[in-house]
C-alpha positions as CSV (number, residue, x, y, z in Angstrom):
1,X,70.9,122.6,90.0
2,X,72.9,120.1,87.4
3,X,76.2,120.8,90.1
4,X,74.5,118.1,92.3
5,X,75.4,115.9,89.6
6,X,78.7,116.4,89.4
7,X,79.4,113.8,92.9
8,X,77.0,111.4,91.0
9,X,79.5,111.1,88.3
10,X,82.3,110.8,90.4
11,X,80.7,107.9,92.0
12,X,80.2,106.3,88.8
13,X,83.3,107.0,87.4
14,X,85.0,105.4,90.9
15,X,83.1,102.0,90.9
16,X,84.0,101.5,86.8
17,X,87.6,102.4,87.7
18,X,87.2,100.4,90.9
19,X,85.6,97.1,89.8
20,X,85.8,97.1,85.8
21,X,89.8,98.6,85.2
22,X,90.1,99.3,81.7
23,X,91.6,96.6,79.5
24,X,93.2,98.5,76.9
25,X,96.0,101.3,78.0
26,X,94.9,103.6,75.4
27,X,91.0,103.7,76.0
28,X,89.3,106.7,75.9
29,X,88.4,106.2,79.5
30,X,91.5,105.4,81.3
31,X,94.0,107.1,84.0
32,X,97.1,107.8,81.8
33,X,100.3,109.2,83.1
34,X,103.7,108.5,83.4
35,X,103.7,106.3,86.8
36,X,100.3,104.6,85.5
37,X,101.9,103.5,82.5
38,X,104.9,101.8,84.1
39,X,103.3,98.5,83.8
40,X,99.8,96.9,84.0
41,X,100.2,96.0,87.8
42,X,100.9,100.1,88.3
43,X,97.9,100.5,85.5
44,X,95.5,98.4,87.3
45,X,96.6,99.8,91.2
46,X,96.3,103.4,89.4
47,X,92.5,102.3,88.5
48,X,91.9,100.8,91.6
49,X,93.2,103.4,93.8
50,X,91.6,106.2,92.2
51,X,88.3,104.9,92.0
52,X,88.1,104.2,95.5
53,X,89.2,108.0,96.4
54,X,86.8,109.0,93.4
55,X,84.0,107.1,95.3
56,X,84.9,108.4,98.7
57,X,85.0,112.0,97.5
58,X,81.6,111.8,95.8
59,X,79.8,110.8,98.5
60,X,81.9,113.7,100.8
61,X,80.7,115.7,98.3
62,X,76.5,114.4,98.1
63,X,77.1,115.7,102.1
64,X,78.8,118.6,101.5
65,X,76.2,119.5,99.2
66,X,73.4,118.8,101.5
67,X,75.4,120.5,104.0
68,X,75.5,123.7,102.2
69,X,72.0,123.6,101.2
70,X,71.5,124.8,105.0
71,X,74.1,127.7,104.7
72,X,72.1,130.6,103.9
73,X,73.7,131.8,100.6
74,X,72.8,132.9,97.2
75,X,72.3,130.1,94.7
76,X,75.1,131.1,92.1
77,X,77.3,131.1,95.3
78,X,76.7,128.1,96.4
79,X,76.8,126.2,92.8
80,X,80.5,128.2,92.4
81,X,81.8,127.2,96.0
82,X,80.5,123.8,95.3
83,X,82.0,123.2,91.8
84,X,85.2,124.5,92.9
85,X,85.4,122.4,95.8
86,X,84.7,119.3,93.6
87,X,87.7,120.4,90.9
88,X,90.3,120.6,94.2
89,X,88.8,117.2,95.3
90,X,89.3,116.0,91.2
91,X,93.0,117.2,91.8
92,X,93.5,115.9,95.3
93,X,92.8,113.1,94.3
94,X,95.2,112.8,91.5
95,X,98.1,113.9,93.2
96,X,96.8,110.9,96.0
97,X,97.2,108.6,93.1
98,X,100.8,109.5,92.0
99,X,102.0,109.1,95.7
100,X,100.3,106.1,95.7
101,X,101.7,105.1,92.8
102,X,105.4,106.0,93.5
103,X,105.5,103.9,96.7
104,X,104.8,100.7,94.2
């Protein structure tokens, strides 16, 4: 049942990342890699970009959820398919990010 909270938090997580970027590089909540680090103009795009996909992908996922809710299948199946499918869209959008962030 707590899985249907897990596109919740990516929403949350996408509109502070969207509309209140990080001010400090070494926050505890921040997107840190190599290409984000580059500068503050690739920090802040990093921010921006991935809290727009994080916000996107949570609400893909609120109707995939409901979507599955129809599917006739065992509950532990459906919490395991859904989790994973939220990891993969965690990654996706990551790797989304970096692209994004090596055409800067």
């Amino acid at each position: 049942m707590f899985d249907f909270l897990l596109p919740f938090l990516l929403i949350g997580f996408g509109i502070y990342f969207r509309f209140f970027t990080p001010q400090n590089k070494a926050s505890a909540l921040a997107y840190r890699t190599k290409a984000s680090l580059k500068s503050d103009h690739h920090f802040e795009a990093a921010h921006r970009y991935l809290g727009l996909l994080w916000i996107s992908f949570g609400a893909f996922a609120i109707f995939l959820y409901l979507l599955l809710l129809f599917i006739p299948l065992n509950f532990f199946v459906r919490s395991s398919l859904f989790i994973l499918i939220v990891i993969l869209l965690v990654f996706l959008s990551i790797r989304q990010t970096e692209k994004y962030l090596a055409k800067l």
